[in-house]
C-alpha positions in Angstrom: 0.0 0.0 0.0 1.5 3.5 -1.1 1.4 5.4 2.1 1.4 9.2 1.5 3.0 11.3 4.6 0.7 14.1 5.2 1.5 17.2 6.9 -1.0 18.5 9.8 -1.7 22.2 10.6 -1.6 22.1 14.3 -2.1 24.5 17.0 0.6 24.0 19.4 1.6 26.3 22.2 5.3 27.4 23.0 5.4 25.3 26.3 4.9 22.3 24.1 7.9 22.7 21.4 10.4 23.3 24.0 9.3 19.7 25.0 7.8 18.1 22.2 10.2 20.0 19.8 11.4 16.2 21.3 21.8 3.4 22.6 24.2 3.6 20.3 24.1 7.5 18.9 25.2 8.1 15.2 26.7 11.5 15.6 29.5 14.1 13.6 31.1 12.7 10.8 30.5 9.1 11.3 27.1 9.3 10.0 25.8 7.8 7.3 28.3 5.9 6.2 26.2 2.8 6.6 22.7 1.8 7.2 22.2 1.4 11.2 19.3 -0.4 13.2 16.8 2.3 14.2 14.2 1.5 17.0 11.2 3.3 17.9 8.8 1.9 20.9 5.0 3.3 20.3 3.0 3.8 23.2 -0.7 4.4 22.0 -2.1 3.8 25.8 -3.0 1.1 28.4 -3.1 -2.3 27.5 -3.5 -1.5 23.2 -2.3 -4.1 21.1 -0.7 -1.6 19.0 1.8 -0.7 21.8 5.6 -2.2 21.1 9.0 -1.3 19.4 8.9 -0.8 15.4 12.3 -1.1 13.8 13.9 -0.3 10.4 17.3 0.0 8.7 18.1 3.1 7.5 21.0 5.9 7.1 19.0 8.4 9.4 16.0 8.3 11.9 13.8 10.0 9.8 13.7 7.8 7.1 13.9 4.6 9.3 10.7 6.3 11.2 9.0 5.8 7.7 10.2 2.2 6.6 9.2 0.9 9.8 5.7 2.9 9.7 5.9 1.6 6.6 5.9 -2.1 7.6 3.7 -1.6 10.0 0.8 -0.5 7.5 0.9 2.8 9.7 -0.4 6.1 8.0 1.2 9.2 9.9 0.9 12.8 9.7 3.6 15.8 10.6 3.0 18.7 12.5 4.1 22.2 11.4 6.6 22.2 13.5 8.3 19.1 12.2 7.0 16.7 15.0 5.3 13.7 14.7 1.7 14.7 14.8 -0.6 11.6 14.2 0.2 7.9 13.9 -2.5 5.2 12.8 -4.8 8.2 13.2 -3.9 8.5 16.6 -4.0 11.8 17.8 -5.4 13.1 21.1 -5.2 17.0 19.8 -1.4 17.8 21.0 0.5 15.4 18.6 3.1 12.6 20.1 5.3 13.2 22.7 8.8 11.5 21.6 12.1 10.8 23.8 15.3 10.0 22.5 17.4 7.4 24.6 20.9 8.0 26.0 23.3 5.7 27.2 25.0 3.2 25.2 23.3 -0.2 27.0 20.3 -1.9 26.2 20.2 -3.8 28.8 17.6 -4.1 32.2 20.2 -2.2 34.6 20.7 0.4 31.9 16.9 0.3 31.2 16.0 0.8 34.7 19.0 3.6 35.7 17.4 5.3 32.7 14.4 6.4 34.1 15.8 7.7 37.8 15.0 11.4 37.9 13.1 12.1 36.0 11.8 16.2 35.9 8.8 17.0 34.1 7.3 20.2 32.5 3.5 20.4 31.8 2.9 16.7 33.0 5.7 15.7 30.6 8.3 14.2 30.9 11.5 16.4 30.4 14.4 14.5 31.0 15.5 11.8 33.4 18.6 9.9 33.8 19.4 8.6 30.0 16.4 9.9 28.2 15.3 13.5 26.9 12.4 14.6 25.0 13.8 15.9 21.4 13.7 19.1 20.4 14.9 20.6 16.9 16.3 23.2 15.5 15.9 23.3 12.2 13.1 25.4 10.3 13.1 23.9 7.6 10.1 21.3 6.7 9.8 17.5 7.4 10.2 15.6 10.3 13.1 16.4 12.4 13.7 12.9 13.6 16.7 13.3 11.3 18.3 15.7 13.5 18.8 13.2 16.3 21.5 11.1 17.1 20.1 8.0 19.4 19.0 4.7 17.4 16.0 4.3 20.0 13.3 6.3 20.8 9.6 6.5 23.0 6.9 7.7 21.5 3.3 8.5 22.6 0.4 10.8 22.2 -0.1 13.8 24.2 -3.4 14.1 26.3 -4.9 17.3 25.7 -3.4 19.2 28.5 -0.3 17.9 26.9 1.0 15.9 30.1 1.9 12.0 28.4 3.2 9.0 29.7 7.0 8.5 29.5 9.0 5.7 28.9 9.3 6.2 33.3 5.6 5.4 33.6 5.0 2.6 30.7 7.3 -0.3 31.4 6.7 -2.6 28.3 9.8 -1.4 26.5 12.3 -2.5 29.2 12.8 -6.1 28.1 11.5 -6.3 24.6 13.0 -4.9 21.3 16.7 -4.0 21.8 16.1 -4.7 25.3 15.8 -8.2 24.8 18.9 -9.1 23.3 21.2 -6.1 23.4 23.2 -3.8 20.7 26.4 -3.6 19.5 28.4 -0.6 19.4 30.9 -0.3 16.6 34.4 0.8 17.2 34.1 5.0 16.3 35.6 8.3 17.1 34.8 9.6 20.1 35.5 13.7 20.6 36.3 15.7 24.1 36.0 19.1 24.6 38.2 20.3 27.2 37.7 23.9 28.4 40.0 24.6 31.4 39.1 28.2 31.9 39.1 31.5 29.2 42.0 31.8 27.6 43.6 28.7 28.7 46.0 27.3 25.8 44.8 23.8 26.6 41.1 24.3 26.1 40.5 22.2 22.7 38.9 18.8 21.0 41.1 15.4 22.0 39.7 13.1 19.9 40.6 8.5 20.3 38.9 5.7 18.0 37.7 2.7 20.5 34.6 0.5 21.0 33.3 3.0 24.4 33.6 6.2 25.6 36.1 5.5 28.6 38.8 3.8 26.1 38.7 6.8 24.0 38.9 9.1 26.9 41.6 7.2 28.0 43.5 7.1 24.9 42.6 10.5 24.1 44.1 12.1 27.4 46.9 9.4 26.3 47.7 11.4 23.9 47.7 14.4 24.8 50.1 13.1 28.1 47.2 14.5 30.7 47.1 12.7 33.5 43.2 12.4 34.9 41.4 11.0 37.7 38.1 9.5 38.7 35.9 10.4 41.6 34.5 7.7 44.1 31.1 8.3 42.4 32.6 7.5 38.2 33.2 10.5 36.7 36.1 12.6 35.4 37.4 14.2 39.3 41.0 15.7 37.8 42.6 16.7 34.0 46.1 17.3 34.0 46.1 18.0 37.8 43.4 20.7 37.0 40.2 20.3 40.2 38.8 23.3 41.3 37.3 20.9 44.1 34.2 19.7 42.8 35.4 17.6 39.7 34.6 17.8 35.9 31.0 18.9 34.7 30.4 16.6 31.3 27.4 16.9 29.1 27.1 14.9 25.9 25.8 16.0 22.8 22.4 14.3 21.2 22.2 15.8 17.6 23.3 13.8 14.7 24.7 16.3 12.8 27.6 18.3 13.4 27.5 21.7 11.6 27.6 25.4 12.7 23.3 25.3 12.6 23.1 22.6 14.5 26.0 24.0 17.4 24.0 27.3 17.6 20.7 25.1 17.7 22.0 23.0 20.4 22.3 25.5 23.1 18.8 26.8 23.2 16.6 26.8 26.3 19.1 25.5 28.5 18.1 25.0 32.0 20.2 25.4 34.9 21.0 23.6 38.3 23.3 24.8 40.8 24.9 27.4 38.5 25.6 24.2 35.9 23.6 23.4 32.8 21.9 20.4 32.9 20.5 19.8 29.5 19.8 22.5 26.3 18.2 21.4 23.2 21.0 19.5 22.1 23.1 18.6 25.6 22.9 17.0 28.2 24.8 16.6 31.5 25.8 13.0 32.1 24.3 11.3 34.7 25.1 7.5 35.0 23.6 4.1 36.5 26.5 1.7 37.3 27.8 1.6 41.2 31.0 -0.2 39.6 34.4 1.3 39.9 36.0 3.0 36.9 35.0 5.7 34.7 30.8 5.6 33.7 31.7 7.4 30.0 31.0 4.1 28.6 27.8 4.1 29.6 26.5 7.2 27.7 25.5 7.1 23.8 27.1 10.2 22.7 30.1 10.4 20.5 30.7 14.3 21.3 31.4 15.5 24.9 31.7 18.5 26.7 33.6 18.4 30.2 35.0 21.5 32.4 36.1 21.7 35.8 33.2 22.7 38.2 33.7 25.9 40.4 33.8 25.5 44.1 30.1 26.0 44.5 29.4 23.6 41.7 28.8 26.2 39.1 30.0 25.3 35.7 30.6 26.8 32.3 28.7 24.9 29.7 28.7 24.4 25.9 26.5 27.0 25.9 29.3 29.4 27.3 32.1 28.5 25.7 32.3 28.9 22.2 35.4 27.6 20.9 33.6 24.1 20.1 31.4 25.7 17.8 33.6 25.3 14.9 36.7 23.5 15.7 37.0 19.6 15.7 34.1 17.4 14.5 32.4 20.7 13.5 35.0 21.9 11.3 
């Protein structure tokens, strides 16, 4: 059956783009080179047959979205704003809330770590441990799914207050789909923004091919002969014997593309805690699951990282205060 992708003149409100405007992450310049798994769980409410993960090959989400819509014989529509705005002529008068995954397990630890706090906006969820509602930041029309970089995503229609279940309220997705049996991450580049302070000669990209995060930070700070240490709770306490007492701040980066439009895009709304950013459109701080020893980067998705040394009271500068990033390294 030709399916024809209709696009839906919807009435939306601000509150709800700067939610709605919402694994293994293809990221920078590694995407595209080949055709990666894409997974998307559909939530259409309590106890419908419909609900479950729908998958599809592709060389972006977008157009995985619509083979595996495709297969599944189900029409949907687009909102003005480049959201998904029906599916299977579902559509409760807000459109469907989506949330991209985070970390780089599918697993049931990962799957449960991923939903601990979990902050909420409009009766929404936000942003909790390893997922975030998308949002874009292109204008231009289509579905932004494209402009992602997870492989996995939750989707579900808004009520019409525009509250909707999560992936921390419907459970069905922890052990099915790539839950079930796991994904594999490919050895890539992974790229680390080190900003040590304004005008520091060391602030820069360090950039290590491995199969995690943590080997390539390791190999990276190899490189570069910085010694680094690792705080009692897994994350980055020292660089190059640089701690201002309250370790390294690290957000990772959730767009797929990396291009001056999408760096500019990527700090918008961000949202604050303690003087530190903890997520913008396209970052988020790093907040793991693991109580083992060693570094938790291998537990996040991103390819791209951000980390700075927090401030005595736990303020931070973020990538959307420091600008070097913006075009240097993988967004040359």
């Amino acid at each position: 059956m030709d399916k024809k992708i209709m696009t839906a003149i919807a009435v939306v409100v601000v509150a709800v783009v700067v939610i709605a405007a919402a694994a293994v992450f293809v990221l920078g310049k590694d995407k595209g080179s080949d055709d990666t798994e894409y997974y998307f769980y559909l939530y259409f409410g309590e106890n419908n047959t419909d609900n479950g993960w729908y998958s599809a090959e592709a060389k972006d989400t977008t157009s995985a979205f619509e083979k595996a819509m495709d297969k599944a014989d189900f029409e949907y529509t687009v909102s003005n704003w480049g959201y998904v705005q029906s599916i299977n002529k579902v559509d409760n008068g807000g459109g469907w809330y989506c949330a991209q995954y985070l970390y780089s397990n599918a697993d049931s630890k990962a799957a449960e770590g991923s939903i601990g706090y979990a902050t909420y906006d409009w009766g929404a969820m936000t942003y909790s441990n390893g997922w975030k509602s998308v949002s874009g930041y292109d204008d231009g029309e289509g579905l932004k799914l494209s402009e992602f970089g997870s492989t996995i995503y939750f989707l579900t229609p808004y009520n019409a207050d525009y509250s909707a279940a999560g992936p921390d309220t419907a459970s069905g997705w922890m052990t099915t789909g790539p839950f079930k049996d796991g994904i594999k991450t490919p050895n890539q580049t992974y790229n680390f923004y080190l900003y040590f302070g304004e005008n520091n000669a060391d602030n820069g990209w360090y950039s290590a091919k491995a199969s995690d995060a943590t080997a390539a930070f390791e190999k990276a700070m190899d490189k570069a002969d910085f010694e680094y240490t690792v705080s009692n709770w897994g994350y980055v306490q020292s660089i190059n014997k640089v701690d201002n007492g309250g370790g390294w701040y690290c957000a990772q980066y959730l767009y797929s593309n990396a291009d001056s439009k999408a760096a500019e895009g990527s700090i918008g709304y961000a949202t604050y805690d303690w003087g530190a950013m903890t997520y913008s459109n396209g970052w988020k701080s790093v907040s793991g699951y693991d109580d083992g020893e060693g570094l938790k980067l291998s537990e996040f998705g991103s390819t791209i990282y951000f980390l700075t040394p927090y401030n005595a009271d736990y303020s931070a500068a973020g990538p959307d205060t420091a600008s070097g990033w913006k075009t240097t390294g993988p967004f040359e």
